[in-house]
NUVOMI-345683 format. One line per 10 residues: for each residue x, y, z of N, C-alpha, C. Coordinates in nm, 2 decimals, decimal comma. Example, Ala and Ser with C-alpha at 12.3 -4.5 7.8 and 13.67 -1.06 7.14 Angstrom:
// NUVOMI-345683
1,32 -0,57 0,78 1,23 -0,45 0,78 1,32 -0,33 0,78 ~ 1,28 -0,22 0,71 1,37 -0,11 0,71 1,29 0,00 0,79 $
// end
This chain:
// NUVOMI-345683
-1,49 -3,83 10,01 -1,59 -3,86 9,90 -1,52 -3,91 9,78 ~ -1,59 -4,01 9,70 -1,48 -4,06 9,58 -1,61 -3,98 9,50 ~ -1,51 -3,97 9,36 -1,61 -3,96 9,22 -1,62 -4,10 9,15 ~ -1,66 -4,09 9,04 -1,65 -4,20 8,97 -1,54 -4,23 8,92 ~ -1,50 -4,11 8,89 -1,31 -4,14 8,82 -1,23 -4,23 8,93 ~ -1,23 -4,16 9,05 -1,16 -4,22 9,16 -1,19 -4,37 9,15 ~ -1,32 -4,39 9,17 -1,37 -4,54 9,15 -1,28 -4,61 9,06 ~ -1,32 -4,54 8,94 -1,23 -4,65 8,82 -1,09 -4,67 8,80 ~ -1,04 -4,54 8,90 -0,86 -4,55 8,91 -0,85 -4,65 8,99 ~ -0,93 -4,67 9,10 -0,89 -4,79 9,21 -0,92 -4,94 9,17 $
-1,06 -4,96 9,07 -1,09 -5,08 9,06 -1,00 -5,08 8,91 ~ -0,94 -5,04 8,87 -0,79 -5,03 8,72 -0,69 -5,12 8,81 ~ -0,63 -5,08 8,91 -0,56 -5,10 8,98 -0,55 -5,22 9,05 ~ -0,68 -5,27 9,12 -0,74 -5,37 9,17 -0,73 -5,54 9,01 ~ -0,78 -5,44 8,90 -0,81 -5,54 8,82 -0,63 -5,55 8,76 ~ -0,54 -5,45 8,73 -0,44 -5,50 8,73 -0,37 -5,62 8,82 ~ -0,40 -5,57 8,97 -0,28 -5,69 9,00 -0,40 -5,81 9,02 ~ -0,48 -5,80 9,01 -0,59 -5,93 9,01 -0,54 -6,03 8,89 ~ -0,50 -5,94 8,73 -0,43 -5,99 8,60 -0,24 -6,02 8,63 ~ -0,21 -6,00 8,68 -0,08 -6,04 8,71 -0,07 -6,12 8,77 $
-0,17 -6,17 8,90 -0,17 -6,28 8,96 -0,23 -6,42 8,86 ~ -0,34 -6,38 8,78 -0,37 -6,48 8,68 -0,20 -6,51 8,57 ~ -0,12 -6,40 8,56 -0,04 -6,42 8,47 0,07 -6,51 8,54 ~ 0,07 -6,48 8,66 0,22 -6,60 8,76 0,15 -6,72 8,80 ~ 0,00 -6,72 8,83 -0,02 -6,85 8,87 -0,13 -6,77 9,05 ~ -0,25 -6,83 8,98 -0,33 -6,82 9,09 -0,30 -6,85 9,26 ~ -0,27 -6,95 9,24 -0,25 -7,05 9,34 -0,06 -6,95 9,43 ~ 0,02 -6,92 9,29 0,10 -6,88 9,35 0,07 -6,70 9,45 ~ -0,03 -6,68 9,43 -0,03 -6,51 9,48 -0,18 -6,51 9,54 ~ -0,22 -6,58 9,60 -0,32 -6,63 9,74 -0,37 -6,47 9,79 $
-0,29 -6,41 9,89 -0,28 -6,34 9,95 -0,37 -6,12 9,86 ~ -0,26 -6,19 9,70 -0,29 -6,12 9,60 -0,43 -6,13 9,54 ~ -0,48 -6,26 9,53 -0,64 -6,25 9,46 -0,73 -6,20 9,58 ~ -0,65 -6,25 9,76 -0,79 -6,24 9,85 -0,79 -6,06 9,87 ~ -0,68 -6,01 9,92 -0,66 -5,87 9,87 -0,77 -5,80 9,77 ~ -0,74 -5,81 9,68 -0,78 -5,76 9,54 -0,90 -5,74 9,48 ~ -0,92 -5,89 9,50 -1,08 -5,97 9,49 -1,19 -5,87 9,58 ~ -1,11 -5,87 9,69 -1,24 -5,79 9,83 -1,21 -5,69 9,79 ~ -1,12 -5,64 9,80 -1,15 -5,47 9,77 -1,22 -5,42 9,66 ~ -1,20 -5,45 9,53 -1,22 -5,42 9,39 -1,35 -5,45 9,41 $
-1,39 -5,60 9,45 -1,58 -5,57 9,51 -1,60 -5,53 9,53 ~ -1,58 -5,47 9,67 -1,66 -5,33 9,75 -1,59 -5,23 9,65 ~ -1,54 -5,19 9,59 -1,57 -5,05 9,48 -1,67 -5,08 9,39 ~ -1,64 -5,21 9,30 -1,74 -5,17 9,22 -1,87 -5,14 9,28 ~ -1,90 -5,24 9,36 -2,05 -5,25 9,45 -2,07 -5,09 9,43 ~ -1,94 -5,05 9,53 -2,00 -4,91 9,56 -2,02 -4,79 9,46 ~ -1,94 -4,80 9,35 -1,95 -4,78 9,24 -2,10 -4,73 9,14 ~ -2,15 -4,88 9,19 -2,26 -4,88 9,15 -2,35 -4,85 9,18 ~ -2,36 -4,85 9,32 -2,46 -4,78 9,43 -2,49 -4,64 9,40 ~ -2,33 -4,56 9,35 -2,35 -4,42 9,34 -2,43 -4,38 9,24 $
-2,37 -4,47 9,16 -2,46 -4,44 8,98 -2,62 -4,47 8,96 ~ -2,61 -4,55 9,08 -2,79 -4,56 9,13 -2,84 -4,52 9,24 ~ -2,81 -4,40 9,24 -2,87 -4,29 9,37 -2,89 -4,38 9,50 ~ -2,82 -4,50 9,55 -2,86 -4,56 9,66 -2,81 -4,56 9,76 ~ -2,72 -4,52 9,75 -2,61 -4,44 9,85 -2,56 -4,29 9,83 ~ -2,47 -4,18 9,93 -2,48 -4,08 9,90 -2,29 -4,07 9,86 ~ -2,27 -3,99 9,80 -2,14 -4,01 9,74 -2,08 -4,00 9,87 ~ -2,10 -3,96 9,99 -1,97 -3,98 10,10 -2,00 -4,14 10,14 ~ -2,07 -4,17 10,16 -2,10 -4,35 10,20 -2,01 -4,42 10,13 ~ -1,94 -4,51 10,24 -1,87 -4,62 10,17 -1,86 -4,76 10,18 $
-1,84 -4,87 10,12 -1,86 -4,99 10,10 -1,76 -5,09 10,17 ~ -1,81 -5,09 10,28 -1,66 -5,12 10,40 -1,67 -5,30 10,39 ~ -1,54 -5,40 10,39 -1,58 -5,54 10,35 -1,63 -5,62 10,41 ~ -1,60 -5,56 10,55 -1,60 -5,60 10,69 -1,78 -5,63 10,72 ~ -1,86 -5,53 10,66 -2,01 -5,54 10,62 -2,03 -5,64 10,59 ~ -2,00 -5,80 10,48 -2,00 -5,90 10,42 -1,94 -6,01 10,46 ~ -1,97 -6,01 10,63 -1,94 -6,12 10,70 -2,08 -6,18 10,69 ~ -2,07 -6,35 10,64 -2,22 -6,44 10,57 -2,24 -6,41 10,75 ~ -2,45 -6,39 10,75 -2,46 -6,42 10,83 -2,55 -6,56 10,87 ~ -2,52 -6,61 11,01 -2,54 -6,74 11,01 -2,70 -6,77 11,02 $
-2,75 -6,88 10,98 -2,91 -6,94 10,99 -2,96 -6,85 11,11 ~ -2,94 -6,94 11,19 -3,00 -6,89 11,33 -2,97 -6,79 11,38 ~ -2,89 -6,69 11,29 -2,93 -6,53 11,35 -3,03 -6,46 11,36 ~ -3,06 -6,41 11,44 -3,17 -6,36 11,45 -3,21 -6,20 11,39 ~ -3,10 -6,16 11,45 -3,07 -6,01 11,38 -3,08 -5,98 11,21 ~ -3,09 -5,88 11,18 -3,02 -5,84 11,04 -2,92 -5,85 10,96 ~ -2,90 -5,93 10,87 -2,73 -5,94 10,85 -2,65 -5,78 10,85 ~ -2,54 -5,81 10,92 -2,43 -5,63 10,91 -2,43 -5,57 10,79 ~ -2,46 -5,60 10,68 -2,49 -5,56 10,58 -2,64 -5,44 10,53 ~ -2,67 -5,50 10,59 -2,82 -5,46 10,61 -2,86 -5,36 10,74 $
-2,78 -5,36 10,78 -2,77 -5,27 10,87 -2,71 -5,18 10,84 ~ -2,60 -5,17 10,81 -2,50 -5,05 10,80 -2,59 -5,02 10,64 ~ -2,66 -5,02 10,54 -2,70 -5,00 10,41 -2,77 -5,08 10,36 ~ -2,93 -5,04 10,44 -3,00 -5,07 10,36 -3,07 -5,04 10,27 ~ -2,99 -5,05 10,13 -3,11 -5,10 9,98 -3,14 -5,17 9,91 ~ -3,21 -5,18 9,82 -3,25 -5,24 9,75 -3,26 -5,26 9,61 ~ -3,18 -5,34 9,53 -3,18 -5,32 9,36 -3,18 -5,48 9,32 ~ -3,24 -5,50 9,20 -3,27 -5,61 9,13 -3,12 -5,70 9,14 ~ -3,18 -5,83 9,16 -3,02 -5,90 9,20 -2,93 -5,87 9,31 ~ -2,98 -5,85 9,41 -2,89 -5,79 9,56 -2,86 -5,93 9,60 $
-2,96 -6,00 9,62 -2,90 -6,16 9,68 -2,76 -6,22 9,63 ~ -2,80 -6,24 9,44 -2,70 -6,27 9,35 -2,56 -6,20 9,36 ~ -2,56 -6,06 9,42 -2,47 -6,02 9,44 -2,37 -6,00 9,60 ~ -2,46 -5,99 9,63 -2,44 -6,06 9,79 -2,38 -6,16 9,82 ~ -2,43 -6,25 9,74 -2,36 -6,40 9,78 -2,24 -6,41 9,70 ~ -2,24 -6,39 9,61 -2,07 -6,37 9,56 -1,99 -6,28 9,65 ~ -2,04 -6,17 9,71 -1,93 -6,08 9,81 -1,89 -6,19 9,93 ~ -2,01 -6,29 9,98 -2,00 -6,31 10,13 -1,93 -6,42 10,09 ~ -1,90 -6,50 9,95 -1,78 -6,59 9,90 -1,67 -6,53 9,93 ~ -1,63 -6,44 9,85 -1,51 -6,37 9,83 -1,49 -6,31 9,99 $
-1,54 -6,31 10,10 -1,54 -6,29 10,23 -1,47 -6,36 10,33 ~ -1,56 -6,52 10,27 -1,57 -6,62 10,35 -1,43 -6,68 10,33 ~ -1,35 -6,65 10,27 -1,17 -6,65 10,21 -1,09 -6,60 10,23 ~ -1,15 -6,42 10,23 -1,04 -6,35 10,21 -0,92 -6,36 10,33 ~ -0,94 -6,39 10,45 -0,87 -6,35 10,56 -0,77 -6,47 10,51 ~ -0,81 -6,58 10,49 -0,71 -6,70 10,50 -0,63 -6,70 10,35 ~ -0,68 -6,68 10,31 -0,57 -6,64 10,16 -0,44 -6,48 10,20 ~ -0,51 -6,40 10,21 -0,46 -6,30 10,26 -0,32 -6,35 10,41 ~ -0,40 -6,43 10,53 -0,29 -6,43 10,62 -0,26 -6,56 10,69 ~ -0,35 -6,66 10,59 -0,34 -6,78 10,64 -0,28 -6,89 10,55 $
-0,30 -7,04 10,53 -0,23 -7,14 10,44 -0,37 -7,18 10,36 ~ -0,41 -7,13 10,28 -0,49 -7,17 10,19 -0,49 -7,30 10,12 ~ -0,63 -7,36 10,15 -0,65 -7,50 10,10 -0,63 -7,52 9,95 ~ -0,60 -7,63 9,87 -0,61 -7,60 9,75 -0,73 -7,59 9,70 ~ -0,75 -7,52 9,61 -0,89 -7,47 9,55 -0,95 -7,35 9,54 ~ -0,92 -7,31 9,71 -0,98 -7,20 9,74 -0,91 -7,05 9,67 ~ -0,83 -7,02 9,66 -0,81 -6,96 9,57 -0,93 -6,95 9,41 ~ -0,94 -7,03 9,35 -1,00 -7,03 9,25 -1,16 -6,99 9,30 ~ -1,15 -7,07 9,38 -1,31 -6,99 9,41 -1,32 -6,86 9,46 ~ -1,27 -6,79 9,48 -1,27 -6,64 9,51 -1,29 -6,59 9,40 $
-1,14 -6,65 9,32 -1,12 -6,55 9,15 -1,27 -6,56 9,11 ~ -1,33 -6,68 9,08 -1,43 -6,71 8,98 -1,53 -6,70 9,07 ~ -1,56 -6,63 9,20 -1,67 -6,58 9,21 -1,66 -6,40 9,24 ~ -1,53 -6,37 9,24 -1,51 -6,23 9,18 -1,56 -6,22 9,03 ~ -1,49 -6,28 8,92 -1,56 -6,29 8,79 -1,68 -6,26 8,79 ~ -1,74 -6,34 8,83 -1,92 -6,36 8,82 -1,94 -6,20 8,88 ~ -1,91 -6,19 9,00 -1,96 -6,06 9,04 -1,94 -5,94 8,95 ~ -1,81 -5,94 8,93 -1,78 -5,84 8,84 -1,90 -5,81 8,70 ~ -1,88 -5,94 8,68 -1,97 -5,91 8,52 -2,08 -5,86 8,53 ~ -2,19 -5,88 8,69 -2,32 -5,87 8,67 -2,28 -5,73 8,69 $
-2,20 -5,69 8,78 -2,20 -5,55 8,86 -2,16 -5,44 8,74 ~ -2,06 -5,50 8,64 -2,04 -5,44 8,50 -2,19 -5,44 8,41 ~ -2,26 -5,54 8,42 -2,39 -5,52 8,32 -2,47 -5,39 8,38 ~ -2,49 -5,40 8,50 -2,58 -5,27 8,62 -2,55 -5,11 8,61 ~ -2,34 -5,16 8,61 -2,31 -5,02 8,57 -2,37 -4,99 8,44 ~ -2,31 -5,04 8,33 -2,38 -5,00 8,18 -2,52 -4,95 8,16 ~ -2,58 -5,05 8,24 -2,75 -5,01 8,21 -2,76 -4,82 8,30 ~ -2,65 -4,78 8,39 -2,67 -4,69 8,43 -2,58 -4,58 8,32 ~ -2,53 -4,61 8,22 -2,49 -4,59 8,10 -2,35 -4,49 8,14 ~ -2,27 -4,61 8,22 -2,11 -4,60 8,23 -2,05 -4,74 8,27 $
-1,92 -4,74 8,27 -1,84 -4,85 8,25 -1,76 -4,84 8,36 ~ -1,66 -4,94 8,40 -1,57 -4,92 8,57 -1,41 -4,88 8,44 ~ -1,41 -4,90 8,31 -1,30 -4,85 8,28 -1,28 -4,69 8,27 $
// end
């Protein structure tokens, strides 16, 4: 079971080496944003989940969940399956996870195109912020 504290010691930790990799050079620490980026999402996500009764504090936010699912699937996306709820902006937030997804393996263990990097960081960003406005309105912060 995490608490909240737990939460915010891990996504501290997450957002430090996320900031050290911005301080040597994005592009130089690949491996370090796809890392970091995924995980620190699925906390805050889950994070947030807690602080909105949507999940039970043992449930957890696995990344592996946020594999994009394709058009012609028929099924449910794995997301949706393994947890389903519902809160204002889930799409908005979704699609930035299944960005930061759709990278992480090849930054993390592969040769990353140029660019791609940046797009993870700067759609972790985005997520972060909205997932930071959600927490506040539940009247706490991820620090």
């Amino acid at each position: 079971m995490s608490s909240i504290a737990d939460h915010k010691r891990r996504i501290k930790e997450h957002l430090e080496e996320l900031q050290d990799a911005l301080n040597v050079g994005l592009e130089k620490r690949p491996a370090s944003v796809g890392f970091h980026a995924s995980a620190c999402a699925c906390e805050i996500l889950e994070m947030y989940m807690h602080l909105a009764n949507l999940i039970s504090t043992g449930k957890k936010v696995n990344h592996i969940w946020f594999k994009r699912p394709k058009e012609e699937q028929k099924i449910e996306p794995l997301i949706e399956r393994k947890m389903p709820v519902s809160f204002p902006g889930k799409e908005d937030v979704y699609e930035l996870i299944y960005t930061i997804e759709d990278h992480r393996d090849n930054l993390i263990y592969g040769k990353p195109a140029k660019g791609e990097v940046e797009i993870v960081f700067r759609a972790f960003q985005r997520l972060k912020a909205i997932l930071e406005s959600k927490i506040a309105e539940r009247g706490d912060s991820i620090e």
